[in-house]
C-alpha positions as CSV (number, residue, x, y, z in Angstrom):
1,X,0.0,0.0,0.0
2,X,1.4,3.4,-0.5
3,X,0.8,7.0,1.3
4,X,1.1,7.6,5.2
5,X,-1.7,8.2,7.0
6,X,-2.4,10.7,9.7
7,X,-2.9,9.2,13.0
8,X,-6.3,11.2,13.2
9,X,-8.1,9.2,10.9
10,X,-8.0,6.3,13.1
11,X,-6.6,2.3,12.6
12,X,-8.1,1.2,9.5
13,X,-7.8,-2.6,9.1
14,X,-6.4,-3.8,6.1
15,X,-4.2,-6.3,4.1
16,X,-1.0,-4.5,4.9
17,X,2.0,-6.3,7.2
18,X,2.5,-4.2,9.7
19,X,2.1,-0.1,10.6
20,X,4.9,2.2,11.4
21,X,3.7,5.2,13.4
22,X,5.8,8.2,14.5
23,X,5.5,10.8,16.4
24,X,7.3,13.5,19.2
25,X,7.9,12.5,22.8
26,X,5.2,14.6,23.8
27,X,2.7,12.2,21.6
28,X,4.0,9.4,22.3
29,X,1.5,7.9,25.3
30,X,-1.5,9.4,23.0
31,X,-0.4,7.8,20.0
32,X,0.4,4.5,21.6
33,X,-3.1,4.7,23.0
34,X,-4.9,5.8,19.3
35,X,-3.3,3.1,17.3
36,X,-3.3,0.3,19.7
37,X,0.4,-0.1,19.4
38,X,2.2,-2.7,21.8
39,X,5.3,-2.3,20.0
40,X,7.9,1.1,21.0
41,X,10.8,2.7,19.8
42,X,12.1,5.2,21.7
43,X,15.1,7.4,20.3
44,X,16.1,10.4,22.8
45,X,19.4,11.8,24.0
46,X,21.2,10.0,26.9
47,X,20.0,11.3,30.1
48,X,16.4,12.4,28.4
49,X,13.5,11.7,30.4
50,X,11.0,9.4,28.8
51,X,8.2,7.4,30.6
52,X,7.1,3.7,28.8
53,X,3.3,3.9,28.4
54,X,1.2,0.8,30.1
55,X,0.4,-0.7,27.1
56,X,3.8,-1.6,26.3
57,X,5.5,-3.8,27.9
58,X,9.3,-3.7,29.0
59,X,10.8,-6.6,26.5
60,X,9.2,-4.7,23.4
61,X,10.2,-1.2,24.0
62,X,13.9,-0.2,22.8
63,X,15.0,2.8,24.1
64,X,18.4,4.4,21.8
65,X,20.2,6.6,23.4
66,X,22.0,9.1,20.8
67,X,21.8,12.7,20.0
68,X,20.6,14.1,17.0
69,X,23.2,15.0,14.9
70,X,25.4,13.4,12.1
71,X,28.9,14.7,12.9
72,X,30.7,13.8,16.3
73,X,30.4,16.6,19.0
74,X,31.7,17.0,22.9
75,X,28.7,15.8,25.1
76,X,26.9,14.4,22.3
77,X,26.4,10.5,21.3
78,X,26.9,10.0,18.2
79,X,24.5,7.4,16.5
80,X,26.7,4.3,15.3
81,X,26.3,1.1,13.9
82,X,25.8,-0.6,17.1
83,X,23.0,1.6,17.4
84,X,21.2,0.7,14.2
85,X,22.1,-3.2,14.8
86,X,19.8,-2.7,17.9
87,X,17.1,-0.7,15.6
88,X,17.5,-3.5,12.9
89,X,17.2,-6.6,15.4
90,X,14.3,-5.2,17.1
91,X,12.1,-4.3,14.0
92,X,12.8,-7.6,12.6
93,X,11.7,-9.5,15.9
94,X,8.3,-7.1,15.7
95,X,5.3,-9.6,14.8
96,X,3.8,-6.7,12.7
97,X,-0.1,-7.8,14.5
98,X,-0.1,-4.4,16.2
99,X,1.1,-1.4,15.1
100,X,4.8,0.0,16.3
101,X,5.4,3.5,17.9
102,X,8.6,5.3,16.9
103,X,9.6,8.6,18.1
104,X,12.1,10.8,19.2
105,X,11.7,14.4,20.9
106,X,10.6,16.2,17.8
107,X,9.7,13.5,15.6
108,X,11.5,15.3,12.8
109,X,14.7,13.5,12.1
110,X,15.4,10.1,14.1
111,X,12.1,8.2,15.0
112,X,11.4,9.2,10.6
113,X,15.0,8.1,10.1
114,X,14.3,4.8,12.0
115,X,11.2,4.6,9.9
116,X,12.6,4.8,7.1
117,X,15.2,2.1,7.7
118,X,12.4,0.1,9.6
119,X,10.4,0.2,6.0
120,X,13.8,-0.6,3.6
121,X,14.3,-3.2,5.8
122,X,11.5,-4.7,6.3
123,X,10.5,-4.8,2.3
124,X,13.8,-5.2,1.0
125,X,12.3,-5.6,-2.6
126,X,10.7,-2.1,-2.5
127,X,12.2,0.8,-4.0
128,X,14.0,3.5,-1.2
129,X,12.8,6.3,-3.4
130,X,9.3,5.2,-3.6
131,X,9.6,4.6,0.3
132,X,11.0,8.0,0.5
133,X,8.5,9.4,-1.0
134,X,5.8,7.8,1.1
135,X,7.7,9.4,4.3
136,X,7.3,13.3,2.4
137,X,3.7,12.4,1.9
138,X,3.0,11.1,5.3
139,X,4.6,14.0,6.9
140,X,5.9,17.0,5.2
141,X,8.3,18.2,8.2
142,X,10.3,14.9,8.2
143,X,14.2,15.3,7.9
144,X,15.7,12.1,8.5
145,X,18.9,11.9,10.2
146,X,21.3,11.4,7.9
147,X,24.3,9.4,9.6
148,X,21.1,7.0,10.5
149,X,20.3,7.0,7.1
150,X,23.9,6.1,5.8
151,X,24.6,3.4,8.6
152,X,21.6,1.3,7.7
153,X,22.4,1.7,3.6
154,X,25.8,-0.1,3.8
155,X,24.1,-2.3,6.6
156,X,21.3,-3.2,4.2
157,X,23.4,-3.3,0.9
158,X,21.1,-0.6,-0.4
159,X,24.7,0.8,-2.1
160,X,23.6,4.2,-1.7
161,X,20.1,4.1,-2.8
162,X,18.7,5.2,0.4
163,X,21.5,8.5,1.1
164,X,19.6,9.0,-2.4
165,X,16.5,8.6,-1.9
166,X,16.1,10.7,1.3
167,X,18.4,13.4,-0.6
168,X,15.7,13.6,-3.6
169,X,12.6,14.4,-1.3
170,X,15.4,17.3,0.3
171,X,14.6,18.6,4.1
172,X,11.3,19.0,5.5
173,X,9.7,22.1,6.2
174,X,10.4,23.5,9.0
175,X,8.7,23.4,12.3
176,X,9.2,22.6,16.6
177,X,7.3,19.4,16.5
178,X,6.3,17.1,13.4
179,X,2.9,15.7,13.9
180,X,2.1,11.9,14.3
181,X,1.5,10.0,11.0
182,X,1.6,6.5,9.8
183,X,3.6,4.4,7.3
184,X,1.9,1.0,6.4
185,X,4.3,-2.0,5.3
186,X,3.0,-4.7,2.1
């Protein structure tokens, strides 16, 4: 299926494999609660507060702890490839009967980043650009991380297609918080 879907126009049942859903921290318990997610994602800065909603329990949350930003910096955590292992081990142990939550404290660049590499790597026949250009529709703030981006293509062998793909649909528009939305996987 193709074209996100606002988190306001409610879980739709369908033939699809799974849903994706992103959103800021400050979302997060809402749009866990909305979609009937069980599934969590949780991409913040070392040391940033978080709380795990109810619904999810402790063996499927993953909680990343790195800092926004694709070029080392003092105090920072730069995202690695141990980081993405994690992200890549965890989507591919989701069961895809729920929905999974992904966010991060804007819900701008890493939770669509993870996303992103969530969807290339779950559907490793489908295109990067045409899953790119799913994420503009879906949310037209979405900027994801780069160095997230570029760790999962060589990780994936997607030999630059996806540092492409997320190049061609260019940075999001600008904003403080991107709102929820909703990526469905075939």
């Amino acid at each position: 299926m193709s074209g996100g879907k606002r988190v306001g126009e409610g879980l739709k049942r369908s033939m699809s494999r799974g849903r994706l859903y992103v959103c800021p921290l400050a979302k997060v318990v809402d749009t866990v609660a909305s979609t009937g997610a069980r599934s969590l994602v949780t991409i913040l800065t070392a040391g940033a507060a978080s709380v795990r909603p109810s619904a999810i329990e402790p063996p499927r949350h993953l909680r990343l702890s790195v800092s926004d930003i694709e070029l080392p910096q003092d105090g920072h955590i730069l995202p690695g490839a141990e980081h993405v292992d994690r992200l890549l081990a965890f989507l591919r142990a989701w069961d895809r009967e729920q929905p999974l939550v992904i966010h991060c404290y804007a819900g701008v660049s890493r939770s669509p980043a993870a996303a992103f590499i969530g969807a290339c790597a779950l559907e490793p026949m489908r295109s990067e650009f045409e899953i790119a250009r799913e994420l503009r529709r879906a949310s037209p703030s979405a900027t994801p991380n780069r160095r997230l981006v570029t760790l999962a293509d060589r990780m994936l062998g997607r030999e630059g297609r996806m540092i492409e793909a997320v190049a061609a649909i260019g940075r999001g528009a600008d904003c403080f918080e991107g709102a929820p939305f909703a990526m469905e996987l075939g």
